[in-house]
PyMOL Python script that loads the backbone (N, CA, C, O; Angstrom):
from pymol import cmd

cmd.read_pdbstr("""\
ATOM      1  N   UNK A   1     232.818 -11.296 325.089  1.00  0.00           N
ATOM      2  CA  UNK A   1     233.094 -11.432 323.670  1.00  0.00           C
ATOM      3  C   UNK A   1     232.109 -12.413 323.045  1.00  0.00           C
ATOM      4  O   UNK A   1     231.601 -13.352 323.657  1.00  0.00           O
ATOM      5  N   UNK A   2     231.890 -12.105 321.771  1.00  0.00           N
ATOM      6  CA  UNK A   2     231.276 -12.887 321.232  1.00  0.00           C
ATOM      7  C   UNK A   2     231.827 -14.031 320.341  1.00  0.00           C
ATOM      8  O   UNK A   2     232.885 -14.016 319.712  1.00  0.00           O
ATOM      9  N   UNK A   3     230.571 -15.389 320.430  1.00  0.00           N
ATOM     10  CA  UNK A   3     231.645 -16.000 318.923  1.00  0.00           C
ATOM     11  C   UNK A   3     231.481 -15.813 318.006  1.00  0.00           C
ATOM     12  O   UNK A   3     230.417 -15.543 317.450  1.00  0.00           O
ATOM     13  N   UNK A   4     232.675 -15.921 317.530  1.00  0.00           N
ATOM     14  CA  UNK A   4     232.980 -15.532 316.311  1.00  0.00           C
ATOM     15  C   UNK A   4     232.667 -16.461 314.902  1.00  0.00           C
ATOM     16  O   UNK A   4     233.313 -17.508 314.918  1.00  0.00           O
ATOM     17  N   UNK A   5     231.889 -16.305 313.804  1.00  0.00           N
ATOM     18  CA  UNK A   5     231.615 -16.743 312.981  1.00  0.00           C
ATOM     19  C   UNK A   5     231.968 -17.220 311.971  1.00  0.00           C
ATOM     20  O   UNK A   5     232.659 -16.421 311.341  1.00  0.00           O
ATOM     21  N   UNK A   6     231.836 -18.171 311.474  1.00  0.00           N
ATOM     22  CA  UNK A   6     233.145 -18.864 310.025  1.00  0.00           C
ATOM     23  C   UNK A   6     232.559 -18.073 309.032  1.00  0.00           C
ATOM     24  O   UNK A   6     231.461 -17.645 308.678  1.00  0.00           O
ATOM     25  N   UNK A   7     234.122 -18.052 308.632  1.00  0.00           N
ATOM     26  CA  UNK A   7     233.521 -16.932 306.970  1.00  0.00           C
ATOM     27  C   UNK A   7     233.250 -18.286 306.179  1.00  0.00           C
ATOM     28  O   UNK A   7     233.856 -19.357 306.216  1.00  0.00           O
ATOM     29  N   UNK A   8     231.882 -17.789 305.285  1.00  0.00           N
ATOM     30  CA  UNK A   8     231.997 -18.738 303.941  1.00  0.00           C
ATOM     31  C   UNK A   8     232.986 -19.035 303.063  1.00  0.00           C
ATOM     32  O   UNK A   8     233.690 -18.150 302.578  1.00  0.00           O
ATOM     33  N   UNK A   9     233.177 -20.716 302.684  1.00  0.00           N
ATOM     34  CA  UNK A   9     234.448 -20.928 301.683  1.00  0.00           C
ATOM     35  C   UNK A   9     233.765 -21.363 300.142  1.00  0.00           C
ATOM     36  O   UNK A   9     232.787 -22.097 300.004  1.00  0.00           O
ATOM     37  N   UNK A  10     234.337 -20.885 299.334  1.00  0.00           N
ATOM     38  CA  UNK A  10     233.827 -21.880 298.095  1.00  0.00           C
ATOM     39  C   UNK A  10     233.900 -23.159 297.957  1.00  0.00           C
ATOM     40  O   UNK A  10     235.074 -23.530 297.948  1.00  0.00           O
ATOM     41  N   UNK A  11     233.021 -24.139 297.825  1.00  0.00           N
ATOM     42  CA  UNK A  11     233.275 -25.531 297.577  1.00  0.00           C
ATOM     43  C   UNK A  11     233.391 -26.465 296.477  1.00  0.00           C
ATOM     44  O   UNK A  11     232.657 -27.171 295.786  1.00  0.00           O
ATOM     45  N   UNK A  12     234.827 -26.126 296.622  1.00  0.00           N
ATOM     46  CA  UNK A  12     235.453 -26.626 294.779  1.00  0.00           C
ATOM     47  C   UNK A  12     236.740 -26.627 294.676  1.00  0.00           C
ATOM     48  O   UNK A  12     237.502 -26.194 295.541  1.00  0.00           O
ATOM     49  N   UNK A  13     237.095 -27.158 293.516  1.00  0.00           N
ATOM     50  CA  UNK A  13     238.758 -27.045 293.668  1.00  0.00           C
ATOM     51  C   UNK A  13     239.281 -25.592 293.792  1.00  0.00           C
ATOM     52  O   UNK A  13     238.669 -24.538 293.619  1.00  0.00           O
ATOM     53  N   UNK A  14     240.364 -25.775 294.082  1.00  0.00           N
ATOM     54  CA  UNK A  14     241.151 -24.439 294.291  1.00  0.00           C
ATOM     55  C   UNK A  14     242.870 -24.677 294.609  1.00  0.00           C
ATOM     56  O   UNK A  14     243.438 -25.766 294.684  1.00  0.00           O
ATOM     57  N   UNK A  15     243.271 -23.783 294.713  1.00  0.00           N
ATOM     58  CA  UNK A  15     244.853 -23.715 295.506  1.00  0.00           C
ATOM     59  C   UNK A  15     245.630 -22.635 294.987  1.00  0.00           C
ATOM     60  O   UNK A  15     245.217 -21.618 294.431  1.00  0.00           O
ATOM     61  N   UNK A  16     246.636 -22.927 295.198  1.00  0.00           N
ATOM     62  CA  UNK A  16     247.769 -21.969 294.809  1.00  0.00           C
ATOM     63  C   UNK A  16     249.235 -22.648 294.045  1.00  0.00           C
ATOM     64  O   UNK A  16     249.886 -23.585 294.507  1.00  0.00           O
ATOM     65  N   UNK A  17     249.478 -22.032 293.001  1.00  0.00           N
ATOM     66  CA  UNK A  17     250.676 -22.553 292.576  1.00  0.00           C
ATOM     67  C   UNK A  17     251.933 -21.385 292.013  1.00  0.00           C
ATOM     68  O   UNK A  17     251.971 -20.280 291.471  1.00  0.00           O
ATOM     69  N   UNK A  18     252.631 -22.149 292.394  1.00  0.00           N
ATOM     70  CA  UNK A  18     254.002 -21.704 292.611  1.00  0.00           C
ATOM     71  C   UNK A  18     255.158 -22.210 291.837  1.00  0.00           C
ATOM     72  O   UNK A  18     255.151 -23.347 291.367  1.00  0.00           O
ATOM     73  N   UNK A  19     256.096 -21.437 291.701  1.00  0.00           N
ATOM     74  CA  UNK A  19     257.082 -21.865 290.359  1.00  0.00           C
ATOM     75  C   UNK A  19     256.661 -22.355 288.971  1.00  0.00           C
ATOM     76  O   UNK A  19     257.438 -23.042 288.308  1.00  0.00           O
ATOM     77  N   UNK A  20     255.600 -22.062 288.573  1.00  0.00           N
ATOM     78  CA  UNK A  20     254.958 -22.258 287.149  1.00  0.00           C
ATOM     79  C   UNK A  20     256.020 -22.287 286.057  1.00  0.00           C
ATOM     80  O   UNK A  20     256.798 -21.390 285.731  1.00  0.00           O
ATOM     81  N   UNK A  21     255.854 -23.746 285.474  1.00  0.00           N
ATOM     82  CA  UNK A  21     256.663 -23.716 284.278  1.00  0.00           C
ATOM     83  C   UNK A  21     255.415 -24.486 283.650  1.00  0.00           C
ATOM     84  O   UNK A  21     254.414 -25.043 284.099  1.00  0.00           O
ATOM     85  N   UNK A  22     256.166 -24.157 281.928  1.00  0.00           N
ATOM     86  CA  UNK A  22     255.416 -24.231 280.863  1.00  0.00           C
ATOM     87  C   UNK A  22     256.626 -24.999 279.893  1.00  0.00           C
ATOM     88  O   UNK A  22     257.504 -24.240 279.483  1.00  0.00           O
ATOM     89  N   UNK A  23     256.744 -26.681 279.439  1.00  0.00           N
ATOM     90  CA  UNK A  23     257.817 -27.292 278.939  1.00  0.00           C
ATOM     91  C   UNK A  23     258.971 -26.954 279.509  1.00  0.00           C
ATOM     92  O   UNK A  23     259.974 -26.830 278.806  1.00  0.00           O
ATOM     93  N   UNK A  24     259.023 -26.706 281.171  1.00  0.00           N
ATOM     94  CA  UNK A  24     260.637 -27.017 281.889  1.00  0.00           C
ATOM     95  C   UNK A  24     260.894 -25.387 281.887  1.00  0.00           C
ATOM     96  O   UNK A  24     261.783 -25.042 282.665  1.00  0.00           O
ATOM     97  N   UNK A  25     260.082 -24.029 280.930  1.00  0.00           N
ATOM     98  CA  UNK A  25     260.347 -23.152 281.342  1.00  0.00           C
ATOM     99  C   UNK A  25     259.784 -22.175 282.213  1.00  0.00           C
ATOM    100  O   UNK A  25     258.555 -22.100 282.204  1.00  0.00           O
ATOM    101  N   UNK A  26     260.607 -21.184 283.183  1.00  0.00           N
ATOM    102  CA  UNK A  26     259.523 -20.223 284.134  1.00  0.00           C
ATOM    103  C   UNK A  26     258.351 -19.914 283.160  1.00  0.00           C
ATOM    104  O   UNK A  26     258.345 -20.155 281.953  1.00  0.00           O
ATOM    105  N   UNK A  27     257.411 -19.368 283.853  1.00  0.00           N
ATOM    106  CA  UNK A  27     256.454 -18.924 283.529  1.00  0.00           C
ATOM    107  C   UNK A  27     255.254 -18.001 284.534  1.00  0.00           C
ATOM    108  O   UNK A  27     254.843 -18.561 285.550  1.00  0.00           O
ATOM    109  N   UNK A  28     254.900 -17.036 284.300  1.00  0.00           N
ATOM    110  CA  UNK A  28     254.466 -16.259 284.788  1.00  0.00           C
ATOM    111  C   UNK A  28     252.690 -16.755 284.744  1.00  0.00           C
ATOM    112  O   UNK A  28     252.553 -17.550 283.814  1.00  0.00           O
ATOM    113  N   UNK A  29     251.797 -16.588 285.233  1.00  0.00           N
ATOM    114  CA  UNK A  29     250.608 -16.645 285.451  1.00  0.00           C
ATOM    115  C   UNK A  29     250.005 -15.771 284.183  1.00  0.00           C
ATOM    116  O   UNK A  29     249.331 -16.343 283.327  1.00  0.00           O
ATOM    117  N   UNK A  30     250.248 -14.530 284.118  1.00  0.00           N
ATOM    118  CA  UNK A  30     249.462 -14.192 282.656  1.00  0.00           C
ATOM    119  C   UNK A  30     250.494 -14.976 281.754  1.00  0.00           C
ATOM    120  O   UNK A  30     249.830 -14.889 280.722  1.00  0.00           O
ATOM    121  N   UNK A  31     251.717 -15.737 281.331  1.00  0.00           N
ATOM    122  CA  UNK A  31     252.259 -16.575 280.314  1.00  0.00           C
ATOM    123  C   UNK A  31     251.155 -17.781 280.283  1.00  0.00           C
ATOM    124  O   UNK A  31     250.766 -18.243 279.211  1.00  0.00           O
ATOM    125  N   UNK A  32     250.767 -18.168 281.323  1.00  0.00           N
ATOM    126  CA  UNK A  32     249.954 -19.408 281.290  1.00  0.00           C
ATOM    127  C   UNK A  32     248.781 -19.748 280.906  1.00  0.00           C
ATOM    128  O   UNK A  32     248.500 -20.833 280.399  1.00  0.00           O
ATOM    129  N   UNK A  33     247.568 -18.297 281.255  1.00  0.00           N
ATOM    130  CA  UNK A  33     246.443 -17.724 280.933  1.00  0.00           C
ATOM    131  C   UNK A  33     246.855 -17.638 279.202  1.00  0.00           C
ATOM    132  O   UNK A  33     245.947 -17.931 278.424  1.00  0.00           O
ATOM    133  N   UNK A  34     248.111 -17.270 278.661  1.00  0.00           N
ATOM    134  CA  UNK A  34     247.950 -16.619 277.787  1.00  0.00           C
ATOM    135  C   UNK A  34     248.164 -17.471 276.731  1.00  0.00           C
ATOM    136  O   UNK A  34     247.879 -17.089 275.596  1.00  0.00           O
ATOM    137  N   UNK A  35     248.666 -18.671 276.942  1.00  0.00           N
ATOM    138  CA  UNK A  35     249.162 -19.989 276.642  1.00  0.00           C
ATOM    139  C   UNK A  35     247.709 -20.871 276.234  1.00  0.00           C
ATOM    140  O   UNK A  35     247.329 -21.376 275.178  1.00  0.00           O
ATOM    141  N   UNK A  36     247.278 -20.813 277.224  1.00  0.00           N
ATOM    142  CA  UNK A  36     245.466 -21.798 277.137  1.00  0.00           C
ATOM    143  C   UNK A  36     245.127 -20.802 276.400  1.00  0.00           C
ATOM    144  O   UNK A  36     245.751 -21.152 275.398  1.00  0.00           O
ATOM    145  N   UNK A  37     244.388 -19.353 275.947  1.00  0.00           N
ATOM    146  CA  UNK A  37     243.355 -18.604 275.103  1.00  0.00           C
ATOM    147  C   UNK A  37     244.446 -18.561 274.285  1.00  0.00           C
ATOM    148  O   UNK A  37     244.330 -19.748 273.981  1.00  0.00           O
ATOM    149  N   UNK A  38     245.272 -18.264 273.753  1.00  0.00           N
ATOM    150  CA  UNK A  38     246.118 -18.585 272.278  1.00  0.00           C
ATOM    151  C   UNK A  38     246.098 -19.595 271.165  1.00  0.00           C
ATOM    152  O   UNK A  38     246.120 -19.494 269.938  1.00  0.00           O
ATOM    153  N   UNK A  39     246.036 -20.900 272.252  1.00  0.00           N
ATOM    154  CA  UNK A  39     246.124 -21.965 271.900  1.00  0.00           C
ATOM    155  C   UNK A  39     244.782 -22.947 271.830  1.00  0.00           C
ATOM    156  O   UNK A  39     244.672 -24.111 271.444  1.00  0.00           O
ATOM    157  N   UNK A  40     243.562 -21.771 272.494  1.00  0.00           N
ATOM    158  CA  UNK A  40     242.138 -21.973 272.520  1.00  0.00           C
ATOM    159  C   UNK A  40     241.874 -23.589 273.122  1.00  0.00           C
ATOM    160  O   UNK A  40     241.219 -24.421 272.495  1.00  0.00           O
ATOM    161  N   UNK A  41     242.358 -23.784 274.129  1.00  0.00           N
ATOM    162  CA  UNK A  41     242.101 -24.893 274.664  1.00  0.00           C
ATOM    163  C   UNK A  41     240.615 -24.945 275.441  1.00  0.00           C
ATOM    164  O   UNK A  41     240.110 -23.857 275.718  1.00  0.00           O
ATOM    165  N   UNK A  42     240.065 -25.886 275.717  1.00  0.00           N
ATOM    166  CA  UNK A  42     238.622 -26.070 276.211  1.00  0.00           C
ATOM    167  C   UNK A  42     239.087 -25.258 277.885  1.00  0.00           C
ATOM    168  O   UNK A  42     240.022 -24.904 278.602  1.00  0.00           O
ATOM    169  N   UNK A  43     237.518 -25.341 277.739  1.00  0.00           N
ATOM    170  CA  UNK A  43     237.589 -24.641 279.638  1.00  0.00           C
ATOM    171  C   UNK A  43     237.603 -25.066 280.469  1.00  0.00           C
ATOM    172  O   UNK A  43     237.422 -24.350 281.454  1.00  0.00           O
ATOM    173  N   UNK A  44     237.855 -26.719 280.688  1.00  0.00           N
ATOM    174  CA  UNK A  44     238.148 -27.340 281.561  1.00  0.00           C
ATOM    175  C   UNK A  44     239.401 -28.297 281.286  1.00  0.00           C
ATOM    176  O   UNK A  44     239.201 -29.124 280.396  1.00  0.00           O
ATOM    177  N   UNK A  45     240.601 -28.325 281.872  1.00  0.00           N
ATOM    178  CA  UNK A  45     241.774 -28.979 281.812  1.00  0.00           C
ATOM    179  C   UNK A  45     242.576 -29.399 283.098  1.00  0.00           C
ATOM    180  O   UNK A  45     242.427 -28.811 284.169  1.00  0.00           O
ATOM    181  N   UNK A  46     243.349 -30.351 282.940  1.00  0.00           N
ATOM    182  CA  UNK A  46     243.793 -31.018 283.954  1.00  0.00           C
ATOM    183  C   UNK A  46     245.052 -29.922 284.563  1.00  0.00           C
ATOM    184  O   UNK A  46     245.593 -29.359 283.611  1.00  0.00           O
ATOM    185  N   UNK A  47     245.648 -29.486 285.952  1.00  0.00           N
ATOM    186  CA  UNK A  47     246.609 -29.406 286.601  1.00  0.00           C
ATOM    187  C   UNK A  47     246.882 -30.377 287.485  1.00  0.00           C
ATOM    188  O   UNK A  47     246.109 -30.756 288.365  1.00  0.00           O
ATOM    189  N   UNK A  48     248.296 -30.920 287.212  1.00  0.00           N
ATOM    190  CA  UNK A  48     248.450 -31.375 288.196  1.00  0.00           C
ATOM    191  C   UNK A  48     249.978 -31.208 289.374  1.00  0.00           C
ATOM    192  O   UNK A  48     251.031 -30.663 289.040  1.00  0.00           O
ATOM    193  N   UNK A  49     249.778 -31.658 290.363  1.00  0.00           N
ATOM    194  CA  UNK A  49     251.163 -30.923 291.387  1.00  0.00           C
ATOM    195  C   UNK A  49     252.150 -31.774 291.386  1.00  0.00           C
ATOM    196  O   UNK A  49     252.171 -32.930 291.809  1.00  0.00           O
ATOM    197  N   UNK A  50     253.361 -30.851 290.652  1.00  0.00           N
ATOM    198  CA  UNK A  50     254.788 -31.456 291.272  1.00  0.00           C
ATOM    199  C   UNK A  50     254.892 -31.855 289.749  1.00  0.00           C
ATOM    200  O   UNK A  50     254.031 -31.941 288.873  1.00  0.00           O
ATOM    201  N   UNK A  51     256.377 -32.087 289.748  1.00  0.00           N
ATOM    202  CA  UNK A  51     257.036 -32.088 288.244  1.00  0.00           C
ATOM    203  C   UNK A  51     256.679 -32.651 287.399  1.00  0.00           C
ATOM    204  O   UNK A  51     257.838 -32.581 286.990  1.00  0.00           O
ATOM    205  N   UNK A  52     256.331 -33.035 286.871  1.00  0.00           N
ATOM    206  CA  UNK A  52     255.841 -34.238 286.173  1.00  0.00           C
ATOM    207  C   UNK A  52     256.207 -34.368 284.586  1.00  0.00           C
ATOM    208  O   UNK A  52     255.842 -35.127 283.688  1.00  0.00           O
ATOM    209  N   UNK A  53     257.312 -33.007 284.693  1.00  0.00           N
ATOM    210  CA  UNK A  53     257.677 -33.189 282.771  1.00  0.00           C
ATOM    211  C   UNK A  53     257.956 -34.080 282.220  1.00  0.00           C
ATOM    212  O   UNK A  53     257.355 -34.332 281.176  1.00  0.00           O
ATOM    213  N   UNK A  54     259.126 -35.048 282.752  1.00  0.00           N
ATOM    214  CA  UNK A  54     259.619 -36.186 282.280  1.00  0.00           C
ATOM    215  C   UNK A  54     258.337 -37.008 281.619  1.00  0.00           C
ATOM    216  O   UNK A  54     258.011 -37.118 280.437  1.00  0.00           O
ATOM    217  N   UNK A  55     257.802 -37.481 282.688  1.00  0.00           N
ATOM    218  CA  UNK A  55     256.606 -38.568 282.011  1.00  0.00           C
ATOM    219  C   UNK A  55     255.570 -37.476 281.129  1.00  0.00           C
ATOM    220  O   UNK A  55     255.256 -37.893 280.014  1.00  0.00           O
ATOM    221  N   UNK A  56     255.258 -36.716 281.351  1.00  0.00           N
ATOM    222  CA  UNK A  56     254.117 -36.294 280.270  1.00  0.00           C
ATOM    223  C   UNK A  56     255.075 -36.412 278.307  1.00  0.00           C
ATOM    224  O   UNK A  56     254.626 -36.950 277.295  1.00  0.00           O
ATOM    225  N   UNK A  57     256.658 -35.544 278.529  1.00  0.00           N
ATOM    226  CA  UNK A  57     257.115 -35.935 277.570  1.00  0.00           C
ATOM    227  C   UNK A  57     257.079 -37.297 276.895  1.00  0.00           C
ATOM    228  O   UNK A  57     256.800 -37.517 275.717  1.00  0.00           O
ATOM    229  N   UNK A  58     257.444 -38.269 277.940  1.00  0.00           N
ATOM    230  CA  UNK A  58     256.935 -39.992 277.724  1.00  0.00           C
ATOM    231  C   UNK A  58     255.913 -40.180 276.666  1.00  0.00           C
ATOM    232  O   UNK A  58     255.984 -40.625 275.520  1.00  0.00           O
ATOM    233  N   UNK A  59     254.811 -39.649 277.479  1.00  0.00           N
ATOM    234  CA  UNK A  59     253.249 -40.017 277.082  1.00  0.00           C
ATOM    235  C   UNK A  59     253.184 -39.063 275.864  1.00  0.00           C
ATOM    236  O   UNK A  59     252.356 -39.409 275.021  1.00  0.00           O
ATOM    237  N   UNK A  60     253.832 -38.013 275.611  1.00  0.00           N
ATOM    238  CA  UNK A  60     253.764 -37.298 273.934  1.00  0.00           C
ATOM    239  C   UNK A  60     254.177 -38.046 273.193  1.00  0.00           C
ATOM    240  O   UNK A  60     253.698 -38.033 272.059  1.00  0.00           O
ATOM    241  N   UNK A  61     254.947 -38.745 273.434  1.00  0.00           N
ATOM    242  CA  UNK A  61     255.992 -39.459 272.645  1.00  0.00           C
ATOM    243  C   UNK A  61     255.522 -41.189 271.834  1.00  0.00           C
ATOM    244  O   UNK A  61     255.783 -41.726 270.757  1.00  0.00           O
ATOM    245  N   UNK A  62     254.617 -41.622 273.229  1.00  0.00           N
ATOM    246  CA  UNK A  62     253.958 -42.955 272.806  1.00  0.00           C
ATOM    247  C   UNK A  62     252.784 -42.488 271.908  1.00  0.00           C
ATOM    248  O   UNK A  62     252.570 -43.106 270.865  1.00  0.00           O
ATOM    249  N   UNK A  63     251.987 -41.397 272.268  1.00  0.00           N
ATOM    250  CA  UNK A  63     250.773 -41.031 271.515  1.00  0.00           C
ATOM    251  C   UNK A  63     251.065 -40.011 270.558  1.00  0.00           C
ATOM    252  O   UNK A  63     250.043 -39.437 270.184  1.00  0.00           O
ATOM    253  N   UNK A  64     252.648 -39.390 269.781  1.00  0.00           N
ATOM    254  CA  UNK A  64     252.672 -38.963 268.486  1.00  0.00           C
ATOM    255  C   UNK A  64     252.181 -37.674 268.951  1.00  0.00           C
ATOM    256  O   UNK A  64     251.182 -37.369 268.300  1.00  0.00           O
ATOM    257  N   UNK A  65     252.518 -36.714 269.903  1.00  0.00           N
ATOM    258  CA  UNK A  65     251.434 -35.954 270.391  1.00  0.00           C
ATOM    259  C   UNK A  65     252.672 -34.499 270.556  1.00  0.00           C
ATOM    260  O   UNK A  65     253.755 -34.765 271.077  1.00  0.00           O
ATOM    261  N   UNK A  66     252.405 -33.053 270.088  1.00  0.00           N
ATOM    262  CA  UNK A  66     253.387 -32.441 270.255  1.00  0.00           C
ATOM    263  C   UNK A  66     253.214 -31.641 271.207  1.00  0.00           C
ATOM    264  O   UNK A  66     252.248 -30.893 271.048  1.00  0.00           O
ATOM    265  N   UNK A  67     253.913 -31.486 272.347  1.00  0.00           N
ATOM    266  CA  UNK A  67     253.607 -30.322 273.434  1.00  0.00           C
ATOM    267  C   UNK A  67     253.077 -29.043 273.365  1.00  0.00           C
ATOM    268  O   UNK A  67     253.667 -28.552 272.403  1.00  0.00           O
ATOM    269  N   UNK A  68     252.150 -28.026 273.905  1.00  0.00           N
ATOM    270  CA  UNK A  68     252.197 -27.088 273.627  1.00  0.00           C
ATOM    271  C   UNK A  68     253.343 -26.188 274.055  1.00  0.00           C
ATOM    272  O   UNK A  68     253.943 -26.321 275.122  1.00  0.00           O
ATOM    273  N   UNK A  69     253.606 -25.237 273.113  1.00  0.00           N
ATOM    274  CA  UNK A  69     254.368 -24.385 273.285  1.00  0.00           C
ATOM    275  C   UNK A  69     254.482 -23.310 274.699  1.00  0.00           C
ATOM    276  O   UNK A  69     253.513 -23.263 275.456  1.00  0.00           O
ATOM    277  N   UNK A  70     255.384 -22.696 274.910  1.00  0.00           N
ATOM    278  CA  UNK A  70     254.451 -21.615 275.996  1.00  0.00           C
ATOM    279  C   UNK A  70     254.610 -20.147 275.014  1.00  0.00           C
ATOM    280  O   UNK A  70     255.545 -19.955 274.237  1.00  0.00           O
ATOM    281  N   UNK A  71     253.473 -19.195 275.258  1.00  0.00           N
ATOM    282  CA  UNK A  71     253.436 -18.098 274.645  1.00  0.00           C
ATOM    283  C   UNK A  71     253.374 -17.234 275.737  1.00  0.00           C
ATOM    284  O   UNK A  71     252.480 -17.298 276.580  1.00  0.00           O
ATOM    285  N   UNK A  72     254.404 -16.325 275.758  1.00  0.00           N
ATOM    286  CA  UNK A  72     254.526 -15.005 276.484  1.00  0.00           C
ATOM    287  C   UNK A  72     253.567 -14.221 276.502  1.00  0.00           C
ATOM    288  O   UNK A  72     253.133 -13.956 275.381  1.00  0.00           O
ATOM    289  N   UNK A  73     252.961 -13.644 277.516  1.00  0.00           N
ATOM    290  CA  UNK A  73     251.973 -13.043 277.294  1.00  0.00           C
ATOM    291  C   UNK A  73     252.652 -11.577 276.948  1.00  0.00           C
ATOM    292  O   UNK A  73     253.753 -11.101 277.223  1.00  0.00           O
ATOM    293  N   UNK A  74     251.690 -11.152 276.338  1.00  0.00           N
ATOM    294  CA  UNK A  74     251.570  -9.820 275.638  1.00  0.00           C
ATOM    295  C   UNK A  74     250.606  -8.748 275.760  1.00  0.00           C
ATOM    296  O   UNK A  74     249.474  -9.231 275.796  1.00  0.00           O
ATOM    297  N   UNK A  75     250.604  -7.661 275.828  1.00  0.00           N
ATOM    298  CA  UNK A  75     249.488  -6.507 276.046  1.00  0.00           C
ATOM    299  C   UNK A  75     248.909  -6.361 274.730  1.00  0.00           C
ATOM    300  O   UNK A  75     248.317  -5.299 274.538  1.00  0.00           O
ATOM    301  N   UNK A  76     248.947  -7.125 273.862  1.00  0.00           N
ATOM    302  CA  UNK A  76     247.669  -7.168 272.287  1.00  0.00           C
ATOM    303  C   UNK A  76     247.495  -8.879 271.880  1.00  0.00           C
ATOM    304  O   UNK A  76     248.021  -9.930 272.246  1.00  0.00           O
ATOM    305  N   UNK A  77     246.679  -8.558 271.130  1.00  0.00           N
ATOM    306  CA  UNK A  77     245.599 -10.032 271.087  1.00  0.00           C
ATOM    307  C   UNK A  77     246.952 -10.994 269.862  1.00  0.00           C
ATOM    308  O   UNK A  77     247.440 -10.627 268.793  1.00  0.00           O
ATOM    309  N   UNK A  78     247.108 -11.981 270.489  1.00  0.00           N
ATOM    310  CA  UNK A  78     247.647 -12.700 269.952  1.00  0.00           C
ATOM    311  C   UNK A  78     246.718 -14.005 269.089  1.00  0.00           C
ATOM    312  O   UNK A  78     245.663 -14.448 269.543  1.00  0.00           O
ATOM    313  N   UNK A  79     247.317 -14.465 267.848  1.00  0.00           N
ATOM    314  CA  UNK A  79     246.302 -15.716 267.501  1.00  0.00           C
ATOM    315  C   UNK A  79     247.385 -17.109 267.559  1.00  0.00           C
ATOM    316  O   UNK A  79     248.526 -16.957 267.996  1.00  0.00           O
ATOM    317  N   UNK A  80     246.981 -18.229 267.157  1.00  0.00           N
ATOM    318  CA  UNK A  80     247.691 -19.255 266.899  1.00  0.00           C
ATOM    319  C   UNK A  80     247.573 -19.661 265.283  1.00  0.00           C
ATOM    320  O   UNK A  80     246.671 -19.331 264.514  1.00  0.00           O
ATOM    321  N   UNK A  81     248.828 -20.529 264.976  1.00  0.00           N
ATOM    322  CA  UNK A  81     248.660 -20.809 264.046  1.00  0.00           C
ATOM    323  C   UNK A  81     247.633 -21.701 263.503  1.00  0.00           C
ATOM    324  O   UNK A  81     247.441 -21.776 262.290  1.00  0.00           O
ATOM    325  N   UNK A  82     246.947 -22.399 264.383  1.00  0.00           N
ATOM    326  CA  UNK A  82     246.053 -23.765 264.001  1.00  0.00           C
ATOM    327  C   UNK A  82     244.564 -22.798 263.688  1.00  0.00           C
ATOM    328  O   UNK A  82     243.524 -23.359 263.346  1.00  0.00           O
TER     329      UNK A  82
END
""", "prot")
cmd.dss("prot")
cmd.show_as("cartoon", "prot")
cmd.util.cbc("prot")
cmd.orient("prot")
């Protein structure tokens, strides 16, 4: 037998996430996609792992700052109000 060769990995962030909520609610992966281009957010943004609603609500709250909404995704082009 021969050895066997490592497949190439990308070198960069990555992972997988699971139970996606959007303000404490489920959320589906196209809800989330559909949430950032609705709401036209830049193309680079923070995730981070494990609950963390409580304090981000906190930090809206000291900086006057209103959550985004979550928007259901939809099969036609949605806009935002802003």
């Amino acid at each position: 037998m021969g050895q066997l060769k490592q497949k190439m990995s990308f070198d960069g962030s990555r992972g997988w996430i699971g139970n996606l909520r959007i303000l404490g609610e489920k959320a589906s992966a196209l809800d989330f996609v559909n949430t950032i281009m609705v709401n036209r957010f830049e193309h680079h943004f923070p995730i981070a792992s494990g609950n963390l609603y409580e304090q981000l609500m906190e930090v809206c709250s000291w900086l006057h700052l209103e959550p985004t909404r979550p928007v259901s995704y939809r099969n036609y082009l949605q806009n935002s109000d802003r």
